[in-house]
Residue frames relative to the residue before (quaternion, step in Angstrom):
aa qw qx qy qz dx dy dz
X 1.0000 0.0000 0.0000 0.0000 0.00 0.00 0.00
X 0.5924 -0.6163 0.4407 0.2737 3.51 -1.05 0.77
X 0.4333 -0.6970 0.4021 0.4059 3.69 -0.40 1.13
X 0.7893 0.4603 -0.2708 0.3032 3.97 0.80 -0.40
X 0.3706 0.5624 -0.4783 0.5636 2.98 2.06 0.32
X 0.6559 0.5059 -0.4439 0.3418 3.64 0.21 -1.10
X 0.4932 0.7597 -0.1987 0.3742 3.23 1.17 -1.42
X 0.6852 0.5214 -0.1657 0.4808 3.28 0.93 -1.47
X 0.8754 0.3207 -0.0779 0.3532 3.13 0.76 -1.81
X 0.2868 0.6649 -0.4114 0.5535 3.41 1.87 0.49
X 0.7809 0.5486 -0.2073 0.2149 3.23 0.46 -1.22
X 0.6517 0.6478 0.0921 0.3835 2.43 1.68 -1.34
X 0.5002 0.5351 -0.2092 0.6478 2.85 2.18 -1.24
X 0.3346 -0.5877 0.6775 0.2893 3.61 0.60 -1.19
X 0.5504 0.4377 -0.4027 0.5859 3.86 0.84 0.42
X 0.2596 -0.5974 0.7297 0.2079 3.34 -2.03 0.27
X 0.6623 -0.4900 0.4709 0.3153 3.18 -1.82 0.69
X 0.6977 0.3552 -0.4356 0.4442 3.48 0.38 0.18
X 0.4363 0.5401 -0.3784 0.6122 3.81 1.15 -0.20
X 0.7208 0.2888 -0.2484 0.5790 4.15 0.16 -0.96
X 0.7402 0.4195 -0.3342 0.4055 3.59 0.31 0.43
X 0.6255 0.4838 -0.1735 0.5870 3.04 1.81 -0.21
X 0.5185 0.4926 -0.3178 0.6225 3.31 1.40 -0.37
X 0.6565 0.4671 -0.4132 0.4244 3.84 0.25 -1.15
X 0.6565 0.5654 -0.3377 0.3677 3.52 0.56 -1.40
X 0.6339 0.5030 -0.2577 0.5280 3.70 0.82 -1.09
X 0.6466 0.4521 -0.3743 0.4872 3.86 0.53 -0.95
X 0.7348 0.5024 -0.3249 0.3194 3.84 0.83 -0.96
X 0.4844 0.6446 -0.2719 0.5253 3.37 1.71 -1.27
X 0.7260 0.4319 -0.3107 0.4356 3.97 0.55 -0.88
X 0.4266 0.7200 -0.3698 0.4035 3.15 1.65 -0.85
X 0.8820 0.3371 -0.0912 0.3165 2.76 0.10 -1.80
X 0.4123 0.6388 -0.3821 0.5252 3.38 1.50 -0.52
X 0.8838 0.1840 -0.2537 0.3474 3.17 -0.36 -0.99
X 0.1693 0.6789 -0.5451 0.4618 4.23 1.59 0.34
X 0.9038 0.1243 0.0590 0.4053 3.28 -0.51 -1.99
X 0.3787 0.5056 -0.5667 0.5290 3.53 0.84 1.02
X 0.5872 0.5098 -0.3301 0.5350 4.00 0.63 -1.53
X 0.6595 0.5388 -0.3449 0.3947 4.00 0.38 -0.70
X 0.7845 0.2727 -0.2447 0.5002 3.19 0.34 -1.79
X 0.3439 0.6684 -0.5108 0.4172 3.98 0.77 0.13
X 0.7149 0.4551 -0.2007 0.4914 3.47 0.12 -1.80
X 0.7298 0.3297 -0.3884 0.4559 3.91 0.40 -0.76
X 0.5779 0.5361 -0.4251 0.4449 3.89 0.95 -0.65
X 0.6464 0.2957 -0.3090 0.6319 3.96 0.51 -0.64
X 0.5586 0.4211 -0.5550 0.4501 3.61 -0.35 0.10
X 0.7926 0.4056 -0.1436 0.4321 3.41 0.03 -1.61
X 0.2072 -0.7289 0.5780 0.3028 3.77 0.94 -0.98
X 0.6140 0.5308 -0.2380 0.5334 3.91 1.03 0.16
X 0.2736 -0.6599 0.6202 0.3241 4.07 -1.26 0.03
X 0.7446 -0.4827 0.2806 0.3658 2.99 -1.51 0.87
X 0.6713 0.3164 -0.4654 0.4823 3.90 0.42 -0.66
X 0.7176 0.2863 -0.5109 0.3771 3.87 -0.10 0.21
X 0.6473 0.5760 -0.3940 0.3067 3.33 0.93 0.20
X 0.4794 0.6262 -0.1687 0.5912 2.94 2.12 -0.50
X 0.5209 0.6970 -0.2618 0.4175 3.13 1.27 -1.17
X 0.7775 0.3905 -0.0767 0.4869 3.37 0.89 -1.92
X 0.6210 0.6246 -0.3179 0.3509 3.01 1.11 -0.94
X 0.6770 0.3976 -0.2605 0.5618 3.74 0.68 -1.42
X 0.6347 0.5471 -0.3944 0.3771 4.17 0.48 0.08
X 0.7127 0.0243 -0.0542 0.6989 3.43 1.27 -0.40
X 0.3385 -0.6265 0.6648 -0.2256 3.50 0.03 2.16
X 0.6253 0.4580 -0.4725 0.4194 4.16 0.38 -0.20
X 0.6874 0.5846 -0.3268 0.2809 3.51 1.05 -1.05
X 0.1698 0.9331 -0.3004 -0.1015 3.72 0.82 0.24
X 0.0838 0.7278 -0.3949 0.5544 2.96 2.38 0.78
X 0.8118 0.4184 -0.1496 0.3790 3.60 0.51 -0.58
X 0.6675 0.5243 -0.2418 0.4703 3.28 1.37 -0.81
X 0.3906 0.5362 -0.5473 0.5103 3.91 0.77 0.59
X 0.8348 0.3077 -0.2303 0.3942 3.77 0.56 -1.41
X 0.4710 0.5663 -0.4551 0.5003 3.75 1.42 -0.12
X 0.6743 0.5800 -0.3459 0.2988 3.72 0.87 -0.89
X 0.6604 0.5617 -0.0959 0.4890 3.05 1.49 -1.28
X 0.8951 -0.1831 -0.1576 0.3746 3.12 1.09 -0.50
X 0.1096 -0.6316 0.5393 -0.5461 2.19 0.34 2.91
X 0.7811 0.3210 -0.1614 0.5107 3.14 0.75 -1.44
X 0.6278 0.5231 -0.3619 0.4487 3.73 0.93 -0.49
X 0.6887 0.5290 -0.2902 0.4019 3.42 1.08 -0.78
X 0.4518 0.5442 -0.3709 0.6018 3.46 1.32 -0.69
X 0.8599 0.3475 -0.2952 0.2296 3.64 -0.44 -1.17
X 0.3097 0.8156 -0.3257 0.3645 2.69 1.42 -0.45
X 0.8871 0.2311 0.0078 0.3995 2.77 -0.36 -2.18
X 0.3215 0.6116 -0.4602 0.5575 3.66 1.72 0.31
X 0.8769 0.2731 -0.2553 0.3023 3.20 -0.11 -1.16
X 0.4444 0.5975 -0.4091 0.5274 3.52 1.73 -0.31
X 0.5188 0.6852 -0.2937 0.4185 3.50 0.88 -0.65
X 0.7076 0.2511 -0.0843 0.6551 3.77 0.48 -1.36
X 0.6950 0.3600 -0.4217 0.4577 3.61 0.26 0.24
X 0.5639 0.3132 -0.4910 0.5855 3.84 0.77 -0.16
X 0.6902 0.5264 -0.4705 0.1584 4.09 0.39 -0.22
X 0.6760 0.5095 -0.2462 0.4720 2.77 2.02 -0.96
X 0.2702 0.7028 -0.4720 0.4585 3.96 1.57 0.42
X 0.8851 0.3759 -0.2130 0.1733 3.14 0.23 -1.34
């Protein structure tokens, strides 16, 4: 987009391009929050359990490896998660 259209349409909004860049960021963070929130959900009803007691069970019987596709997955949702819960209480503050 042309820098004096944007110009135009900043203006218009009554917002500045740092304010619409600060807003986007926040809209993406929720994004992503709620992605890998909808995730670790699906493994809690599946499992009936949270991830650290599923972990819990999981690292105690390491034979079960039928299991270790869904510990990966949500391993990795649970981490991001709380990353992204992370940069969203920073940008609160």
């Amino acid at each position: 987009m042309q820098s004096q259209l944007q110009d135009e349409i900043f203006s218009a909004l009554h917002i500045s391009k740092a304010h619409f860049l600060d807003e986007m960021g926040l809209l993406l963070i929720h994004q992503q929050v709620a992605e890998y929130k909808m995730e670790v959900d699906f493994f809690e009803k599946k499992y009936q359990q949270s991830f650290a007691e599923f972990d819990a069970c999981f690292q105690q019987d390491m034979a079960d490896l039928a299991l270790e596709d869904d510990w990966l997955a949500w391993r990795f949702a649970w981490d991001s998660l709380g990353y992204w819960q992370g940069l969203l209480a920073q940008a609160r503050q």
